[in-house]
C-alpha positions as CSV (number, residue, x, y, z in Angstrom):
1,X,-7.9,2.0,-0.2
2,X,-6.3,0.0,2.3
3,X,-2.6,1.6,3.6
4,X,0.3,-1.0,3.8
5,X,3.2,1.3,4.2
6,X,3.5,4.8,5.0
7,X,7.4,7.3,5.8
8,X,8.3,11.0,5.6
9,X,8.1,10.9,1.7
10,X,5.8,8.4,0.3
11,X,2.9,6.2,0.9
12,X,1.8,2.9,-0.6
13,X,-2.1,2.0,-0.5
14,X,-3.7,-1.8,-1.8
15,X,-7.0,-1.8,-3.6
16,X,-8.6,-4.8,-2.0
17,X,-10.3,-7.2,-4.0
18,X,-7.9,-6.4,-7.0
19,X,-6.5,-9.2,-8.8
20,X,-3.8,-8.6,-10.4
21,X,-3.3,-6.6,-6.9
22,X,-3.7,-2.8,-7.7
23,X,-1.5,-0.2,-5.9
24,X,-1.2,3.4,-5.3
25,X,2.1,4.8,-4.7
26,X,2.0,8.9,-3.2
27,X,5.6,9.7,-4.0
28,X,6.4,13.3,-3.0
29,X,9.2,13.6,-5.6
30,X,7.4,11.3,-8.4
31,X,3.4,12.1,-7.9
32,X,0.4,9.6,-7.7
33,X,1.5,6.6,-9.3
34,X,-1.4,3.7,-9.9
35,X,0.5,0.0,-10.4
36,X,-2.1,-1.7,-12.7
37,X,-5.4,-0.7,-13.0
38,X,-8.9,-2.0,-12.0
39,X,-11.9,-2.0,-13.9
40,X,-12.3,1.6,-14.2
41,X,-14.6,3.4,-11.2
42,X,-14.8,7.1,-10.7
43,X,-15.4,6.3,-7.1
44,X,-11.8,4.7,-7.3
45,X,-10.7,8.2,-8.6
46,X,-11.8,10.3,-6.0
47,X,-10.2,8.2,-3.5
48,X,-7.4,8.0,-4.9
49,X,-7.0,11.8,-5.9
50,X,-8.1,12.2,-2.4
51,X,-4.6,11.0,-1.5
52,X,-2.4,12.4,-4.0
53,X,-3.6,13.8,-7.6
54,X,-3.1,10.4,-9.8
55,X,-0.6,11.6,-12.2
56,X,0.9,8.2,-13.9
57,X,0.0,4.6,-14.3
58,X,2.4,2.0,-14.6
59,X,1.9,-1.5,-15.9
60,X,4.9,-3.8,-15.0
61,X,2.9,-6.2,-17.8
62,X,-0.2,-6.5,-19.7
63,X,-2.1,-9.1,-17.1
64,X,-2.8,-6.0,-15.1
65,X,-3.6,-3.4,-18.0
66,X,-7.8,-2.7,-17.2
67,X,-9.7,-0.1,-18.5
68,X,-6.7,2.0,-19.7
69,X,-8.2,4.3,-21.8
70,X,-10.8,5.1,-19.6
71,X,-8.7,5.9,-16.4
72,X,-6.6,7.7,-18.9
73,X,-9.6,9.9,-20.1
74,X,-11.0,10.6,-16.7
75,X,-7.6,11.5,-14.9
76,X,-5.1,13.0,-17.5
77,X,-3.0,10.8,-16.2
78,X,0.2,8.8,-18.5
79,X,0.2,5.4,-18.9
80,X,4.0,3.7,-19.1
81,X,5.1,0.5,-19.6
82,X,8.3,-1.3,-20.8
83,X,8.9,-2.4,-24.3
84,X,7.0,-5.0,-26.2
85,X,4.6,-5.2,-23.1
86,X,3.4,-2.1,-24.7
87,X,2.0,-3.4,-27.6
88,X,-0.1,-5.7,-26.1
89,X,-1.8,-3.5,-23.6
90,X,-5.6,-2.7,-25.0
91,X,-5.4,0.8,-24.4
92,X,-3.0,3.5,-25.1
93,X,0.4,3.9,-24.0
94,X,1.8,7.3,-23.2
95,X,5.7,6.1,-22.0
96,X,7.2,3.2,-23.6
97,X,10.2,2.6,-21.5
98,X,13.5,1.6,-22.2
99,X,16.2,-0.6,-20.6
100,X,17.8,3.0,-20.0
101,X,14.7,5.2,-18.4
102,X,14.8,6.6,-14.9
103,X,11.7,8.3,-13.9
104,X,13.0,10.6,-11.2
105,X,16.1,11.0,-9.0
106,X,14.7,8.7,-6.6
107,X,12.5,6.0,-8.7
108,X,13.5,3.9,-12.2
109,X,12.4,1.1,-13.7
110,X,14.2,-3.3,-13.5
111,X,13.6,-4.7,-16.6
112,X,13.0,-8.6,-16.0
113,X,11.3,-10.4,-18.7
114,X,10.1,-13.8,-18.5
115,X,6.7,-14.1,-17.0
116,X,5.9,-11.9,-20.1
117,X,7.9,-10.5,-22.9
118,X,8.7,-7.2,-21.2
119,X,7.9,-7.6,-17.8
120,X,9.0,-4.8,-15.5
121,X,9.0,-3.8,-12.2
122,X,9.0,-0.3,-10.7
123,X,12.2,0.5,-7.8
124,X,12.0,3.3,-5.1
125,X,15.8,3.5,-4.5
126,X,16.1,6.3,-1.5
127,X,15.9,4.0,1.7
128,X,13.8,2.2,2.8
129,X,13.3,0.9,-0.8
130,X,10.1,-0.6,-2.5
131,X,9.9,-2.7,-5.4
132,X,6.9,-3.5,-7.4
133,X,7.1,-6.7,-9.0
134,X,4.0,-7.1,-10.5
135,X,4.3,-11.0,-11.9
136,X,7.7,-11.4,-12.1
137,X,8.0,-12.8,-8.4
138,X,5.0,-14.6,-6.5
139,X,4.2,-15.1,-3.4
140,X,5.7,-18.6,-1.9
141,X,4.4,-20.8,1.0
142,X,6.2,-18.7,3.5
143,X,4.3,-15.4,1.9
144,X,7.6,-13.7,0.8
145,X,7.8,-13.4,-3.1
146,X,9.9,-15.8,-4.8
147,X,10.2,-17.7,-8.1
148,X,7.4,-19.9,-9.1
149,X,7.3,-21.3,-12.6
150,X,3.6,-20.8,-14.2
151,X,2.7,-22.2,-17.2
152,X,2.3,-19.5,-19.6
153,X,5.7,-18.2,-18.3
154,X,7.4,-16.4,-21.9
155,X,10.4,-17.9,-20.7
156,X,11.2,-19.1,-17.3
157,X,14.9,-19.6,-18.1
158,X,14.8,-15.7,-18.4
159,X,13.1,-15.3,-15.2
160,X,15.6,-17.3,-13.4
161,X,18.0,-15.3,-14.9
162,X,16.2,-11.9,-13.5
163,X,15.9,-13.1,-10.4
164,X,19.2,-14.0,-9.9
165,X,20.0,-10.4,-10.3
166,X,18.6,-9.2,-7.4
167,X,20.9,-10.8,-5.3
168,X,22.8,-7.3,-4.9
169,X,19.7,-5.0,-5.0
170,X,18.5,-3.1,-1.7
171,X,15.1,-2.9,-0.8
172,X,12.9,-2.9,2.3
173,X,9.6,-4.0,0.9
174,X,8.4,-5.5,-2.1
175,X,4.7,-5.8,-4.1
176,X,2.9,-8.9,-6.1
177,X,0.4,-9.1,-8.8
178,X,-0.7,-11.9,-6.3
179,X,-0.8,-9.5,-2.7
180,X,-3.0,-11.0,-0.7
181,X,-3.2,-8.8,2.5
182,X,-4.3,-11.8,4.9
183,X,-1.3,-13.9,4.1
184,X,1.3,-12.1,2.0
185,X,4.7,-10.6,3.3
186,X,6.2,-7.3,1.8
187,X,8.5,-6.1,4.4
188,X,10.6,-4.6,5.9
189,X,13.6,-7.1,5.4
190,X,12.4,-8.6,1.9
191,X,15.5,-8.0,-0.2
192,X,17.0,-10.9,2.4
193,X,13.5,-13.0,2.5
194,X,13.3,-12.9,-1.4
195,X,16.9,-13.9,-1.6
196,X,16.7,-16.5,0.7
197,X,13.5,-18.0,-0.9
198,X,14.9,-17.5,-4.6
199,X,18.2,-19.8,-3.2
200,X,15.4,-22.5,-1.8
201,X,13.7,-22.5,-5.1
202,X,16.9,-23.0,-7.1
203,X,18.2,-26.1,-5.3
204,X,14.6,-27.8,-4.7
């Protein structure tokens, strides 16, 4: 596990070689939170728990939904993911989240579909703040996540829509399906980056 990020109350780790990127978030207040999962490995597991016991696994969509029933069997941990995303996850899904959900004091949940149906991304709000996009944003030329149309977007017109919604969202550092640790940028400053490469991508 490598470790990109690290303050007083949480830690964020990268599963090289993942794609979609897995991450492991050690939240003081929320537990051990897995973004996607890889093909499952108990070596993986033991790291991992090494950390911070792996209590939850969140899918912000089903392109990064591996193994699901057998990281649920071997850790206890609950699987969550947003709406119709859900249903098409092979594996079973403990927390189907709602537009409404907050998962503690300190971390909820940015419905923005489009890449898929129910795309969502995970928000640590207590400064500095974090954002797991999973699809929803990609990483652009300059390495900062932005908007990039793909062709099996759900809806792209929705995306744009999403995106244009974080114009007035605070966060320090943000998180791709597409992290590449060699060339991607994540922070601090990428609430101002992503903005600045969403507005570039809107008037290209």
């Amino acid at each position: 596990m490598q470790k990109l990020y690290e303050s007083f109350d949480r830690s964020v780790y990268y599963l090289p070689g993942t794609h979609p990127a897995v991450f492991f978030l050690a939240d003081q207040e929320g537990g051990g939170i897995l973004v996607n999962s890889p093909v499952f490995s108990a070596e993986i597991l033991a790291q991992i728990n090494a950390i911070m016991p792996l209590r939850f696994i969140f899918y912000p969509s089903h392109l990064g939904a591996q193994d699901v029933d057998a990281w649920r069997g071997a850790s206890a941990a609950q699987t969550m993911a947003y709406g119709h995303e859900a249903r098409r996850i092979a594996g079973k899904v403990d927390i189907v989240l709602e537009r409404e959900n907050r998962f503690s004091r300190t971390i909820d949940f940015l419905p923005m579909s489009g890449r898929t149906e129910s795309s969502c991304a995970l928000r640590c709000k207590n400064k500095p703040g974090l954002i797991f996009f999973g699809p929803i944003l990609s990483c652009g030329a300059s390495g900062w996540p932005t908007i990039i149309a793909q062709p099996d977007d759900y809806s792209f017109e929705n995306r744009l829509f999403g995106a244009l919604g974080l114009q007035d969202v605070k966060f320090d550092y943000a998180f791709t399906d597409d992290f590449d640790p060699l060339t991607s940028r994540f922070g601090p400053g990428a609430d101002i980056a992503i903005r600045d490469e969403i507005e570039h991508a809107l008037a290209d």
